[in-house]
C-alpha positions in Angstrom: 27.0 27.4 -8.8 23.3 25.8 -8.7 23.8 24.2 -5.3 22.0 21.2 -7.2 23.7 17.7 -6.3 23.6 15.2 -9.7 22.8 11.8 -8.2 24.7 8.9 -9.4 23.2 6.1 -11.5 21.2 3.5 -9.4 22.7 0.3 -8.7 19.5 -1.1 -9.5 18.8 -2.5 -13.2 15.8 -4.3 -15.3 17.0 -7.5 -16.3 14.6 -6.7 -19.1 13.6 -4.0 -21.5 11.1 -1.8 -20.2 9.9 -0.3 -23.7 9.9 -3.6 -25.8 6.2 -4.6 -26.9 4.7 -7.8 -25.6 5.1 -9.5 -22.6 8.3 -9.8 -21.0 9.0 -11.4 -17.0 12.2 -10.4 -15.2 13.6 -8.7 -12.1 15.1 -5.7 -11.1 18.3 -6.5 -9.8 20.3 -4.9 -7.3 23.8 -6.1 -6.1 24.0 -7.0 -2.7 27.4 -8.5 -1.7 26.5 -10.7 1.8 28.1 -13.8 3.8 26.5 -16.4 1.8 27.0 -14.4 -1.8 30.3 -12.1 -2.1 28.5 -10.8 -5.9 25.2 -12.0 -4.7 22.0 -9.9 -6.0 18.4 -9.0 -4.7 16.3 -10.5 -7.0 12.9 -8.3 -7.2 10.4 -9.8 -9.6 8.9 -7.9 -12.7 6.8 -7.9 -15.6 6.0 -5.9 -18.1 3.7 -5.9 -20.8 3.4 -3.8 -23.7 1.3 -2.7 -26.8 0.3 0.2 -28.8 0.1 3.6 -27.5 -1.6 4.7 -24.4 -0.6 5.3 -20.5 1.2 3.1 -18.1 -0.2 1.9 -15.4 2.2 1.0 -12.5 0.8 -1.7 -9.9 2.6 -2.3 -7.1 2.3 -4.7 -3.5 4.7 -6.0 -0.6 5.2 -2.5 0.3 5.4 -4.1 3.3 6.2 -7.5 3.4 3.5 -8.8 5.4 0.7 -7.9 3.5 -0.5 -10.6 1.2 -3.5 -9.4 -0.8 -1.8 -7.4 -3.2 1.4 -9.9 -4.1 -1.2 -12.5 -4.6 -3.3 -10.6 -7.0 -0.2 -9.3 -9.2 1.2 -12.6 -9.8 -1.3 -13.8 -11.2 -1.9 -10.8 -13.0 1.7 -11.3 -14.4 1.3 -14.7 -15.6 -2.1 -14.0 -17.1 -2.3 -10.6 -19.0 -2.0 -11.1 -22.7 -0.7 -8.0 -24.9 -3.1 -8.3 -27.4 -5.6 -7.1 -24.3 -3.2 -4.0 -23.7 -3.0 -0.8 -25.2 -0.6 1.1 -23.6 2.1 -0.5 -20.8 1.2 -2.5 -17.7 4.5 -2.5 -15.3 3.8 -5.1 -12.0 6.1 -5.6 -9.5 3.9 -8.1 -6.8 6.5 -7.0 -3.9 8.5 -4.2 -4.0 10.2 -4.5 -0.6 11.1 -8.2 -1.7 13.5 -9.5 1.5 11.3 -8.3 3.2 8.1 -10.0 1.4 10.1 -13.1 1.8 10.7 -12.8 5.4 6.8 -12.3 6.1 8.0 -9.0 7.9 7.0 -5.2 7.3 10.0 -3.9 7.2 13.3 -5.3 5.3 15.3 -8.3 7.4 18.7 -6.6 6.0 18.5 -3.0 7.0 15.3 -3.0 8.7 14.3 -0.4 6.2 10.7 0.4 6.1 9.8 1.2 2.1 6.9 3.5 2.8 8.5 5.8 5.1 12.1 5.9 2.6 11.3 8.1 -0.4 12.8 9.5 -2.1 15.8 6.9 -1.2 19.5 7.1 -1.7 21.4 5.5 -4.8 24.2 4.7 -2.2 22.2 4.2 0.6 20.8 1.1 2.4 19.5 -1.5 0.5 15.8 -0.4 1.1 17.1 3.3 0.6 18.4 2.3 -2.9 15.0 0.5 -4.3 13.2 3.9 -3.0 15.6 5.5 -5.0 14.8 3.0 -8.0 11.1 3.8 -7.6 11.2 7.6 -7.7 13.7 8.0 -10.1 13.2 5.8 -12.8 9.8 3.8 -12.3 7.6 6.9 -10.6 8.4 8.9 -14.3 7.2 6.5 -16.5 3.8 6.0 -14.7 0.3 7.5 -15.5 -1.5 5.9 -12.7 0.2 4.2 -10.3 -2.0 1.3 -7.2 -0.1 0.6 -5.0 -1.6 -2.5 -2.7 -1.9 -2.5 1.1 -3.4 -4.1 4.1 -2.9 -4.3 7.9 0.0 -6.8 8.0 0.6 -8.0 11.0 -0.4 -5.5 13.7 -3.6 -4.2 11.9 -6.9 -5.3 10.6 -9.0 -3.2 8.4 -12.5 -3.2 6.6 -11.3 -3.5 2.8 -11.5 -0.1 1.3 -9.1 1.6 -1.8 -8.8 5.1 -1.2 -7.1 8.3 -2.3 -6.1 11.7 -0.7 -7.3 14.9 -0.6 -4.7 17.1 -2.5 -3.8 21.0 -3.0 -4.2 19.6 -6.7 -8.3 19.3 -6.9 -8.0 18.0 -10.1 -5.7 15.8 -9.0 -7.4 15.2 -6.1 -11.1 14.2 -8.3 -9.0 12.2 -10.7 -7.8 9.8 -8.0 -11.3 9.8 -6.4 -12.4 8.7 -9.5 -10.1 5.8 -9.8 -10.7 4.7 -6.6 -14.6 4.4 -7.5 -13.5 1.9 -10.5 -11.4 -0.2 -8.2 -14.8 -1.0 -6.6 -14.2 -2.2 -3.2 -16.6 -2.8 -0.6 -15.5 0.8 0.9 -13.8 3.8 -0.6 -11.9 6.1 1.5 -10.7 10.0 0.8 -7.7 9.9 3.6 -5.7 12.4 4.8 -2.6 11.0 5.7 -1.2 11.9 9.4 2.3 11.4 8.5 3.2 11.7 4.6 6.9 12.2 4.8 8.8 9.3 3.5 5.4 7.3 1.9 5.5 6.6 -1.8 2.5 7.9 -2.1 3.8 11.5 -1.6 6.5 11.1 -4.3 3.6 10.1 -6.5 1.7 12.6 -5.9 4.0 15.6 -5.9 4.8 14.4 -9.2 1.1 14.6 -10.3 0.4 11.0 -10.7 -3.0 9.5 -10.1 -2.2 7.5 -7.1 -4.3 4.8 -5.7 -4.1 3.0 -2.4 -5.9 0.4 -0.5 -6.3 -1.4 2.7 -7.7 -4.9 1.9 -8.2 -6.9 5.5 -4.7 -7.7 7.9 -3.9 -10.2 10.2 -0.9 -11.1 8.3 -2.8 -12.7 6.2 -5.1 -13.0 3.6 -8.7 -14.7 2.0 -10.5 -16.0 -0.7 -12.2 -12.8 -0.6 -10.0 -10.1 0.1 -7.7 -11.5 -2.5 -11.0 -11.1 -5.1 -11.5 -7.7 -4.5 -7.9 -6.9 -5.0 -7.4 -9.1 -8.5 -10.7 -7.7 -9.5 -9.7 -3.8 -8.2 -6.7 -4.1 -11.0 -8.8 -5.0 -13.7 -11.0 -2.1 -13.1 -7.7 0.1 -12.7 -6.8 -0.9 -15.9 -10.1 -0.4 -17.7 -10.7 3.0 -16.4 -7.6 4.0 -17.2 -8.1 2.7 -20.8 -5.2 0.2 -20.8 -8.0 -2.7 -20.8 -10.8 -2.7 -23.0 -14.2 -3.2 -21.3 -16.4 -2.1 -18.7 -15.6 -1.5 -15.2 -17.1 -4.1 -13.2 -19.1 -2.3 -11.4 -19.5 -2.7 -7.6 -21.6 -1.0 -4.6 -19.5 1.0 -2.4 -20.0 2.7 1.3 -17.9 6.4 0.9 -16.0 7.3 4.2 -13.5 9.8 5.3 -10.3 10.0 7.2 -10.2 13.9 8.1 -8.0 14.0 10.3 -5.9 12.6 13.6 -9.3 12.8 15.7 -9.6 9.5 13.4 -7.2 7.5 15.3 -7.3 6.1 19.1 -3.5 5.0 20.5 -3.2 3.2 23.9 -1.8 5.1 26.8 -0.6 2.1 28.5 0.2 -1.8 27.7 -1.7 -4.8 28.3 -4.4 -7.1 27.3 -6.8 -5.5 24.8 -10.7 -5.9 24.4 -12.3 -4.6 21.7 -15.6 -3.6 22.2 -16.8 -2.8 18.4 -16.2 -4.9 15.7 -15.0 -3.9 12.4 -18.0 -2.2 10.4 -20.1 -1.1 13.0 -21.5 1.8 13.2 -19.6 4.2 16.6 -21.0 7.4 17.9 -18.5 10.1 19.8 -17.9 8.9 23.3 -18.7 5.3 22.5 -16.0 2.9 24.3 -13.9 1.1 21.5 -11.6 -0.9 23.2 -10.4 -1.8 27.2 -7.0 -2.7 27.9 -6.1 -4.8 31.2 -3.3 -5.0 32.9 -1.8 -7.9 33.2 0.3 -8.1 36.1 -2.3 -8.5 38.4 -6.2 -8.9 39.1 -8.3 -6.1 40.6 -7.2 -3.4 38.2 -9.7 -1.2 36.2 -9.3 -1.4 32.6 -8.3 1.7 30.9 -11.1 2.6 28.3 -10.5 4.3 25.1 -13.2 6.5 23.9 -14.0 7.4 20.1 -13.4 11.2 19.1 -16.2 11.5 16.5 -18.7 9.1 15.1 -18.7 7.0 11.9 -17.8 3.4 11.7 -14.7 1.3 12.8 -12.5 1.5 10.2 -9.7 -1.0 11.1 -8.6 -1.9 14.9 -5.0 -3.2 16.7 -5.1 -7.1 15.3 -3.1 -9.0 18.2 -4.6 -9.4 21.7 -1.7 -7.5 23.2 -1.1 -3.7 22.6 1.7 -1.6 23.9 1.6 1.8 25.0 1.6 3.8 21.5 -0.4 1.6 19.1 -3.0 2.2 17.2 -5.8 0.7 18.8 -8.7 2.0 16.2 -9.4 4.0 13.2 -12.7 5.5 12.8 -14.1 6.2 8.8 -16.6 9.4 8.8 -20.0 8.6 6.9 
């Protein structure tokens, strides 16, 4: 006996052909049986385009579902790529986590499944559970490079960077650097994650793909300009990795580093929040970032929150109120 359990097929299939040359739009669909729908499906969007030989490229957003940057610059990625331009395979899917992309909510409105922290997934899991599944099993294998779009959501705001780890796997490691210097946004960022367990990009990584990453602005929203740096971050994907003809457009870029925890400030306490550094600026060790107030009465010192090492104010807590555990800031290393 191997000990090794054989997984079932997933529930999930592509309502078209992912090999066929040309330009094909579809969904992956996975049966969900509900109130409203007895044989109802989840509907996830997809396109795939396809012609001659070369890698695939995997491009992926609503990760979380309230992050906007990314689903807005793969549709209309998917309704504009021709396969004449394409040499190699192009797979999009704008919003992975797609109920919850529609509910405007990080994690999924049916399970409350968070995507990035369910890999490898289950084939007979939750619904979340079964599109990680999908994702490692069957997408993840196909890819060469995989980008994979995010941005604060909701609860955080962020300068916009792309970024890649730092690996066992230097070459790897250099190889993703590399990409992110094509994608060309205004920062690039070599992370090291403090909690990989669960993330996609892990299973991308431990099976050697080039995995890219970004962090495009929050808020739970998105702009003009946050949404240009992500439509023209694919292109430059796509060129570097030779699936597009052309020259990556090239763009200046401030280098920063996430090397560890000391990186990130969490409130001790709840209350009313005051930043004191904005995003961009430049912090030195024992600078004040942010003051939170009570609220329940007047006459109470704020507690301060002190930065751990100097660089520059990578993202910060979005909403005016913080609870005891959030992230308040996130400092980049020059």
């Amino acid at each position: 006996m191997s000990g090794i359990v054989e997984l079932p097929p997933s529930p999930i299939s592509a309502t078209i052909d992912l090999q066929a040359r040309g330009v094909h739009h579809g969904f992956l669909r996975l049966p969900y049986s509900r109130d409203d729908s007895a044989w109802g499906s989840v509907m996830i969007p997809l396109t795939v385009v396809c012609n001659g030989n070369g890698p695939t490229a995997l491009l992926t957003g609503g990760n979380h579902g309230d992050e906007y940057e990314g689903p807005a610059a793969l549709f209309d990625l998917a309704q504009g790529l021709r396969a004449e331009d394409v040499s190699g395979r192009v797979i999009i899917v704008p919003a992975m986590n797609y109920p919850a992309f529609l509910a405007g909510a990080r994690t999924s409105p049916i399970d409350k499944g968070n995507l990035n922290r369910s890999f490898p997934g289950r084939p007979d899991g939750t619904v979340t559970q079964k599109i990680a599944d999908y994702f490692q099993r069957y997408l993840l294998p196909m890819a060469d490079i995989v980008l994979d779009y995010h941005s604060g959501g909701r609860t955080l705001d962020f300068v916009p960077f792309a970024a890649a780890h730092i690996l066992p796997d230097k070459t790897q490691e250099e190889a993703g650097f590399a990409a992110v210097a094509a994608f060309g946004a205004p920062y690039s960022m070599r992370m090291l994650e403090i909690d990989a367990v669960g993330m996609y990009d892990t299973a991308a990584e431990t099976m050697g793909k080039v995995f890219v990453t970004t962090e495009l602005g929050g808020g739970g929203t998105a702009t003009a300009k946050s949404i240009g740096i992500a439509r023209r971050g694919a292109l430059n994907v796509l060129r570097h990795a030779g699936i597009l003809q052309g020259s990556v457009e090239t763009q200046p870029t401030q280098w920063l580093d996430m090397p560890g925890t000391e990186c990130f400030t969490f409130s001790e306490s709840e209350g009313l929040l005051e930043p004191l550094i904005d995003l961009g600026e430049q912090v030195r060790k024992g600078d004040v970032l942010a003051r939170v107030y009570q609220t329940g009465r007047t006459g109470v010192a704020p507690i301060e929150f002190r930065a751990a090492l100097s660089g520059i104010l990578a993202a910060r807590h979005f909403p005016g109120l913080v609870k005891s555990g959030d992230c308040v800031a996130v400092i980049g290393t020059l």
